[in-house]
N, C-alpha and C positions, 0 to 999 in steps of 0.2 A: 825316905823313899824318894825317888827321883820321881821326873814325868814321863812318862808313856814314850819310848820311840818313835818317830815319824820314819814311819814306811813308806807316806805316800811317792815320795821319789821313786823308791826300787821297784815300784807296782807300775808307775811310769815307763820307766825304761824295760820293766820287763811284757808289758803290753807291746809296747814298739818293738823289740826283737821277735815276739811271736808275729806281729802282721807283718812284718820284712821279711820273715821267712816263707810263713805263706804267699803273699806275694809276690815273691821269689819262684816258689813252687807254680804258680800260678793258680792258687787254689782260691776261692770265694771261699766266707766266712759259714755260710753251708756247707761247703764241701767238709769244714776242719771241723764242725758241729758233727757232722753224718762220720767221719771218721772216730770221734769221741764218744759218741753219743751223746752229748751234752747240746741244749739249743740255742742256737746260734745266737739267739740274744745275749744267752751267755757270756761267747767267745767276745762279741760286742763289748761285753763291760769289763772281759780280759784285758781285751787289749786296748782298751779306753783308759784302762787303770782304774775303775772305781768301783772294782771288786778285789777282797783278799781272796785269791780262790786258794784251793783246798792243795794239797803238797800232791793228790794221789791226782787231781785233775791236770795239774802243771803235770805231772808225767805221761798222764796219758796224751795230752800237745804235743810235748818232746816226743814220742816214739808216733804219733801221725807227722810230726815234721822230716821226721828222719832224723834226730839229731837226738844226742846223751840229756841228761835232765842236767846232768853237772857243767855239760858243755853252755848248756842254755841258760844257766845261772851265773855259772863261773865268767863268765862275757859280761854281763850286768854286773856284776863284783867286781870284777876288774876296773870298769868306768869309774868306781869308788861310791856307789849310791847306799 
């Protein structure tokens, strides 16, 4: 058996692509909370990286960012993390 993957990179960089986009957007970290439903402390630990969030939350991001789930992954994949 091998040891456990380190994800903590792609959790990184995919925290950073959510607040560039919001940011972008010009949204506060409530705004993208109120658009999820999720509490913005939440989004906080999103995009700090020091949470594994959930595959069905990362989706719900992507479609309040305006952008695919695959697009918003696939950009972090590519970096190579």
């Amino acid at each position: 058996m091998g040891s456990e993957p380190d994800i903590q990179p792609f959790l990184t960089k995919l925290g950073k692509r959510i607040k560039a986009l919001r940011v972008q957007q010009g949204l506060t970290q409530t705004d993208l909370a109120d658009r999820t439903f999720m509490d913005y402390r939440q989004i906080q630990r999103i995009e700090g990286g020091h949470i594994n969030t959930s595959i069905g939350n990362t989706y719900l991001i992507a479609q309040a960012l305006e952008v695919s789930l695959s697009d918003l992954v696939e950009s972090i994949s590519a970096d190579g993390a």
